[in-house]
DRENDO-1510 file (C-alpha; in Angstrom, 1 decimal, always signed):
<recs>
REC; n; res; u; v; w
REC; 1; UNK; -175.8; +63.6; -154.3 .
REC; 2; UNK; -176.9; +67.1; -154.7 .
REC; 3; UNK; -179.1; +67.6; -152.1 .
REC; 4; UNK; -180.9; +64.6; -149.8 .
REC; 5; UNK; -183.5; +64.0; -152.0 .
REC; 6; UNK; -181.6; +64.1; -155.7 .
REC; 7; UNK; -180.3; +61.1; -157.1 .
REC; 8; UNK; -176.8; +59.0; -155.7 .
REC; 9; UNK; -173.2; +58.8; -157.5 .
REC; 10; UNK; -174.4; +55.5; -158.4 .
REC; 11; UNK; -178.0; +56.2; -160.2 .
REC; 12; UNK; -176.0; +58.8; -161.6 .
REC; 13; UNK; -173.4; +56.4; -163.0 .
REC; 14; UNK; -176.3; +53.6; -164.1 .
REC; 15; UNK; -178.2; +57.1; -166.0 .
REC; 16; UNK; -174.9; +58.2; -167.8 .
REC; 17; UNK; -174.6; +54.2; -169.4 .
REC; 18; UNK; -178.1; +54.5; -170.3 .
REC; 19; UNK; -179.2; +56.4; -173.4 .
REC; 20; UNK; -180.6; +59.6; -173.4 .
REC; 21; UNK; -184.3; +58.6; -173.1 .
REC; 22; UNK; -183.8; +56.1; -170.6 .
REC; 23; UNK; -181.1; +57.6; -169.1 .
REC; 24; UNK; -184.0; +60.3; -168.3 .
REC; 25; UNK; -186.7; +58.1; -167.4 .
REC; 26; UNK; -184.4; +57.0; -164.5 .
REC; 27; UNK; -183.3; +60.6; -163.5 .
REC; 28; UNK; -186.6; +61.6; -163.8 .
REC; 29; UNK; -188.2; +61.5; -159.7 .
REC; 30; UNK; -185.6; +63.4; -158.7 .
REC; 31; UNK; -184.6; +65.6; -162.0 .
REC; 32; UNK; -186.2; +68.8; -159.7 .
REC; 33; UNK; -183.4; +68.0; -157.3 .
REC; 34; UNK; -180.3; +68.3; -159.5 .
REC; 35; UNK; -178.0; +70.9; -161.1 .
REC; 36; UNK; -179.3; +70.0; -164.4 .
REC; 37; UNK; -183.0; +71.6; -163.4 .
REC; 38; UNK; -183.2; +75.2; -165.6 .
REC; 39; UNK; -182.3; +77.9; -162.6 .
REC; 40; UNK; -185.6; +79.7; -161.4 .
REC; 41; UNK; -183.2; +82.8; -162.0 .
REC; 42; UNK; -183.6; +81.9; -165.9 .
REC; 43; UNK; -186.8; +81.0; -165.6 .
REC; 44; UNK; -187.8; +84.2; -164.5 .
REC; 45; UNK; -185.6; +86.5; -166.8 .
REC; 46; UNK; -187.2; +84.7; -169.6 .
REC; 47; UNK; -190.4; +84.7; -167.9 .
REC; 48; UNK; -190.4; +89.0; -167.4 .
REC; 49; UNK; -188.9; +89.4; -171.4 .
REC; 50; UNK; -191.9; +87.2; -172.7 .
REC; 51; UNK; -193.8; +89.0; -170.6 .
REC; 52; UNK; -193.2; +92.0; -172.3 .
REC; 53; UNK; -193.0; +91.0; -176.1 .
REC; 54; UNK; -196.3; +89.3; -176.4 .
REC; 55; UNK; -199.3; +88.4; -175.6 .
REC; 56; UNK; -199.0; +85.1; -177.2 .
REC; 57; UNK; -201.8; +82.5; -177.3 .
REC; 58; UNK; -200.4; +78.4; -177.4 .
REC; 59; UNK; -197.1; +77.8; -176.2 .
REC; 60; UNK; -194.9; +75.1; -176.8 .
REC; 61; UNK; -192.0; +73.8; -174.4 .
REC; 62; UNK; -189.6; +71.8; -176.5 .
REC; 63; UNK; -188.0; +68.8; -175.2 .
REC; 64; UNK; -190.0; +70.1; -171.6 .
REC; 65; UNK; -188.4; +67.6; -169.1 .
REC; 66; UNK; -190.3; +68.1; -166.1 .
REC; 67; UNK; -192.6; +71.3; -167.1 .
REC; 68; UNK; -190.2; +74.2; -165.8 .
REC; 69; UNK; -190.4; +76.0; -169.2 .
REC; 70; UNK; -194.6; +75.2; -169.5 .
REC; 71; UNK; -194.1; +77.4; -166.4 .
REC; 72; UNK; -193.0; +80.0; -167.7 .
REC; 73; UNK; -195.4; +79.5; -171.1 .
REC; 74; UNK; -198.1; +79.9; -168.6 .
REC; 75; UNK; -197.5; +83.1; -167.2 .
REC; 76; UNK; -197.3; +84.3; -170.7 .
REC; 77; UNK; -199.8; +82.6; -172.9 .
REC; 78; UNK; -203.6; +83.3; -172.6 .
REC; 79; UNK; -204.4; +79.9; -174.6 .
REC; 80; UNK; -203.1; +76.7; -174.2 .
REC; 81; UNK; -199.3; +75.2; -172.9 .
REC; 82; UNK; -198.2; +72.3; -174.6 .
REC; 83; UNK; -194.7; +69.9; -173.4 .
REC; 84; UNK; -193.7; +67.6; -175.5 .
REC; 85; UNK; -190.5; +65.2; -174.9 .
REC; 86; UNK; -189.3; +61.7; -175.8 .
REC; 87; UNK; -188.9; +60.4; -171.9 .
REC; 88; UNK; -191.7; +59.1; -170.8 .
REC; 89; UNK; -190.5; +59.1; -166.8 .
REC; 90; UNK; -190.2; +63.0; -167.4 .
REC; 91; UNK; -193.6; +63.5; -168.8 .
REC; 92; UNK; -194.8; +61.5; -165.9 .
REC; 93; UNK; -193.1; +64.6; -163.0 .
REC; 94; UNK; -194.3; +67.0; -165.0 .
REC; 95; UNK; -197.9; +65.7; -165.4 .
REC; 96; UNK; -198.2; +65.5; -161.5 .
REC; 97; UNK; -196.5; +69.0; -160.4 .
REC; 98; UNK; -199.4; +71.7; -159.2 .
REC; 99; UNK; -201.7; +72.6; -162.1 .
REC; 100; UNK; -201.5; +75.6; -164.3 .
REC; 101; UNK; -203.8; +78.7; -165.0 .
REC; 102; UNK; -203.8; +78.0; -168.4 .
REC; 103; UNK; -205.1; +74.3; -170.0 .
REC; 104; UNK; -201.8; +72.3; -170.6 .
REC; 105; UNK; -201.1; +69.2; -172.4 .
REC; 106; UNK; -197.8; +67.0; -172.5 .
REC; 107; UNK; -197.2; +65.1; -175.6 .
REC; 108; UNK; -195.0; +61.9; -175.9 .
REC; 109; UNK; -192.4; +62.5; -179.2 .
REC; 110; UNK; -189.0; +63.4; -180.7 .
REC; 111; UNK; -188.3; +67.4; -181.1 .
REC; 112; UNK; -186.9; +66.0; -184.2 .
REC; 113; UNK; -190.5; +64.6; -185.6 .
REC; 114; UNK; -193.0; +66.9; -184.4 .
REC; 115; UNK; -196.5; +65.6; -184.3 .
REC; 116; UNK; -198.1; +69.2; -185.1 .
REC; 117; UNK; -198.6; +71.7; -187.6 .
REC; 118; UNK; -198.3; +75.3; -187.6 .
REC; 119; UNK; -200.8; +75.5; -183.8 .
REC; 120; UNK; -198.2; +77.7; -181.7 .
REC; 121; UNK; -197.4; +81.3; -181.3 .
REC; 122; UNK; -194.5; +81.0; -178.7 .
REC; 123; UNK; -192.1; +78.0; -178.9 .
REC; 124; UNK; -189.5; +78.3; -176.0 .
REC; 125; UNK; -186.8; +75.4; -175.3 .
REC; 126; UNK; -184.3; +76.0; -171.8 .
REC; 127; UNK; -181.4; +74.1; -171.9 .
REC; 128; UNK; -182.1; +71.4; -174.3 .
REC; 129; UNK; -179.8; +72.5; -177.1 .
REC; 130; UNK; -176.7; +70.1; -175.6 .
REC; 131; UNK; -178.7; +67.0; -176.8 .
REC; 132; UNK; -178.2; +67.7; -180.3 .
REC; 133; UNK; -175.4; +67.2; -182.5 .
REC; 134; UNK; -174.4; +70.6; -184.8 .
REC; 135; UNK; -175.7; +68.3; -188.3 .
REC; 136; UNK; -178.8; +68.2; -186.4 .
REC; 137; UNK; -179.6; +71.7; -185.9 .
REC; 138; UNK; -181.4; +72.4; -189.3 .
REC; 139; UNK; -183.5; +69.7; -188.5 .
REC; 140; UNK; -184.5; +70.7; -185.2 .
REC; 141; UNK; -185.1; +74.3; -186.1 .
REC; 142; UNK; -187.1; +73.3; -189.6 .
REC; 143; UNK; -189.3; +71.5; -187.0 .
REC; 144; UNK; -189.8; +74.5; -184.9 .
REC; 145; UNK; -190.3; +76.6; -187.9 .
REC; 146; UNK; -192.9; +74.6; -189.3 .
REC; 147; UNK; -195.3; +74.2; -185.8 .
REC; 148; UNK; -194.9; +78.2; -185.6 .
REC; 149; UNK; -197.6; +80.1; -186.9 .
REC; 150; UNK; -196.7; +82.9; -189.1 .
REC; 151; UNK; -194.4; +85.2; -187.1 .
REC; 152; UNK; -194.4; +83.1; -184.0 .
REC; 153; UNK; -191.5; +83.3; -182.1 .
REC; 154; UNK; -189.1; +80.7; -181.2 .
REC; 155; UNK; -187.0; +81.7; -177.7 .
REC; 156; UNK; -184.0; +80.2; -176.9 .
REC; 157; UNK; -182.1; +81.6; -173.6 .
REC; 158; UNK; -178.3; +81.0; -174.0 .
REC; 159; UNK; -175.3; +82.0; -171.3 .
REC; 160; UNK; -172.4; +83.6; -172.4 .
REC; 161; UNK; -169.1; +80.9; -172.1 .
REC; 162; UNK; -166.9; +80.8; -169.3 .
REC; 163; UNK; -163.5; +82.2; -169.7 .
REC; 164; UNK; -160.8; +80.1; -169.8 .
REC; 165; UNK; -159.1; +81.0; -166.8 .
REC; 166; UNK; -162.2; +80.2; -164.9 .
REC; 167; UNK; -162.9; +76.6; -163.0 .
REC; 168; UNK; -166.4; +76.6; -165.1 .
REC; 169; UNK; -164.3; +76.6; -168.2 .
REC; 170; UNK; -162.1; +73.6; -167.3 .
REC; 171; UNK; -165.1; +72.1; -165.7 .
REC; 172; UNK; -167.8; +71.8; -168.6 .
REC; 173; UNK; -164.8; +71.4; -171.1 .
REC; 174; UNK; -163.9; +68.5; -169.2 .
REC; 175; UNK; -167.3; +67.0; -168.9 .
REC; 176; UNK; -167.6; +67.0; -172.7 .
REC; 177; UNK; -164.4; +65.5; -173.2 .
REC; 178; UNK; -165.6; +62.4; -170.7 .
REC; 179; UNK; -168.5; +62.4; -172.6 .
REC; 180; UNK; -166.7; +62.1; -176.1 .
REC; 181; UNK; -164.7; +59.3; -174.4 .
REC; 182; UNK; -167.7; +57.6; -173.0 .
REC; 183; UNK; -169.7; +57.9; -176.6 .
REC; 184; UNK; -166.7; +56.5; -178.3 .
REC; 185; UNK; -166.6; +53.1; -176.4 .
REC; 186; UNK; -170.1; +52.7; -175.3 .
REC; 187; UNK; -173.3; +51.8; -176.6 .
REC; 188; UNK; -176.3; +53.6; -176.6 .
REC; 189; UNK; -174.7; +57.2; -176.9 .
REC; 190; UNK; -175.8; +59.5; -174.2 .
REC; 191; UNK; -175.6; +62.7; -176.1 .
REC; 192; UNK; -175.0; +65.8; -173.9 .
REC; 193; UNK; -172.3; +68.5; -174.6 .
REC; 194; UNK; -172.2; +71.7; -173.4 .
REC; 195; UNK; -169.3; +73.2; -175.3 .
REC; 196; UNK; -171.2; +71.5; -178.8 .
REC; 197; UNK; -172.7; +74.7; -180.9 .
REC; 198; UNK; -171.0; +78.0; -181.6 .
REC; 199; UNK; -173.2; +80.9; -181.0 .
REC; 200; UNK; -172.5; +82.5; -184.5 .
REC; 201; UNK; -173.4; +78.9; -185.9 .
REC; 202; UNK; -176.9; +78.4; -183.9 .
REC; 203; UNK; -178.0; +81.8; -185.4 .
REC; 204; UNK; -177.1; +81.5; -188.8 .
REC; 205; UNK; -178.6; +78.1; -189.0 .
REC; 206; UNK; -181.8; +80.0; -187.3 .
REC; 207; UNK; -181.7; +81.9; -189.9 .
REC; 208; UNK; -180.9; +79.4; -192.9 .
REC; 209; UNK; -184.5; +77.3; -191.6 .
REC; 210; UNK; -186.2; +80.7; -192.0 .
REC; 211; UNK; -186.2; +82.3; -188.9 .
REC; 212; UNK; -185.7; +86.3; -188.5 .
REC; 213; UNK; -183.2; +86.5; -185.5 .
REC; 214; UNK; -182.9; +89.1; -182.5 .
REC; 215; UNK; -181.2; +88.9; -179.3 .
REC; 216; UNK; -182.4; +90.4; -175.8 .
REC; 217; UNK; -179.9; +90.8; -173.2 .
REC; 218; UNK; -181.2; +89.7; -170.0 .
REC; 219; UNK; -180.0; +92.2; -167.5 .
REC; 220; UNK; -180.8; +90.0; -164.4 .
REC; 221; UNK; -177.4; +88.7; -165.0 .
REC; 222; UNK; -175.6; +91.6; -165.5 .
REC; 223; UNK; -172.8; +92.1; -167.8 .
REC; 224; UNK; -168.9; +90.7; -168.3 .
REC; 225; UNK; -165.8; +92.9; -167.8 .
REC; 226; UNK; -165.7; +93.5; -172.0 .
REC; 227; UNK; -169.5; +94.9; -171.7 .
REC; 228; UNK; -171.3; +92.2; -172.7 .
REC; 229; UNK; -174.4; +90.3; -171.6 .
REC; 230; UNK; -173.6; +87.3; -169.3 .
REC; 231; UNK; -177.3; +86.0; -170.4 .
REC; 232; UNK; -179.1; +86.8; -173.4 .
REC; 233; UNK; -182.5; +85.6; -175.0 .
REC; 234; UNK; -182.4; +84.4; -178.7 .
REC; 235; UNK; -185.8; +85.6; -180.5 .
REC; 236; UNK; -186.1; +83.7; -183.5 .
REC; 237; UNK; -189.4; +85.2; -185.3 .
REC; 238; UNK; -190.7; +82.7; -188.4 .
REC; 239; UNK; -190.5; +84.6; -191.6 .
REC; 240; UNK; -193.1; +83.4; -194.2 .
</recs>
């Protein structure tokens, strides 16, 4: 399914039963090959931005997957590139791919129990925010807040929504409603909703876990009809 070498309907059936660390650990292989990889197009809008806002010295990629974002850290970080994640089969990919320019580490652990302190500059996470529930969100960002040094900055790229006349609309609406069905019935959850957080509500709970917000349009992307930014990059800077 996807390509030759991504995964079949049914791997893809046996991953959605699974939960969400196993589920990944099975996925992982051929991750690279899938839809659900961060585009390089992202990668490298986020890539230029951070470019241009730092330097920055030790970067963290938050929940990493398969090192796409500890790409990115490493074009932009003169120290050191740190992945952290809670699926061991995903560590595993990225630990093998090419190595960087920059020393890099992958650590084993939950974004919501992070086993640092305050040793990073530049936290980024790409495409990640799905696997959380909204009650989790002041959580996860207390977490990032506290492994930031002061004034590091925490970068989340988000997408503007589809509108609802579009096929993408009906599309990822309906794959959170399967999911919701699934999650209902099932055991282990597989949690993974792309329709989950508001975008007014992920930066005012940025801002209650003491984060300074600003937002970069990424003009790779170009803008909507209304004027707007199809892609932007959320810079959460920790306040004191």
């Amino acid at each position: 399914m996807f390509s030759p070498e991504g995964p079949t309907l049914r791997e893809l059936a046996v991953q959605a039963l699974s939960s969400v660390e196993h589920g990944y650990d099975l996925l992982a292989p051929k991750f690279d090959h899938t839809p659900f990889r961060t585009p390089g197009a992202v990668l490298d809008a986020v890539g230029s931005l951070l470019q241009r806002t730092g330097p920055y010295d030790d970067g963290l990629d938050l929940c990493c997957g398969t090192g796409a974002g500890a790409d990115v850290l490493s074009w932009v970080c003169r120290g050191t590139v740190t992945g952290v994640d809670f699926s061991a089969g995903m560590l595993g990919v990225a630990a093998g791919r090419a190595p960087r320019a920059v020393r890099t580490s992958w650590v084993r652990a939950d974004a919501r129990a992070l086993p640092f302190t305050a040793a990073f500059d530049l936290v980024v996470s790409l495409g990640a925010l799905g696997h959380f529930l909204p009650a989790e969100l002041p959580g996860l960002f207390g977490q990032v807040h506290s492994v930031l040094r002061p004034g590091g900055l925490f970068a989340l790229p988000v997408l503007a929504p589809p509108r609802p006349r579009s096929a993408a609309f009906w599309t990822l609406l309906g794959f959170d409603a399967v999911m919701r069905v699934r999650n209902a019935v099932w055991r282990p959850r597989f949690v993974m909703y792309y329709r989950a957080h508001r975008f007014g509500d992920v930066l005012r709970e940025l801002e209650r876990a003491g984060f300074g917000v600003d937002l970069y349009a990424l003009p790779e992307f170009g803008r909507r009809a209304d004027g707007s930014p199809r892609a932007r990059l959320i810079a959460a800077r920790g306040l004191p």
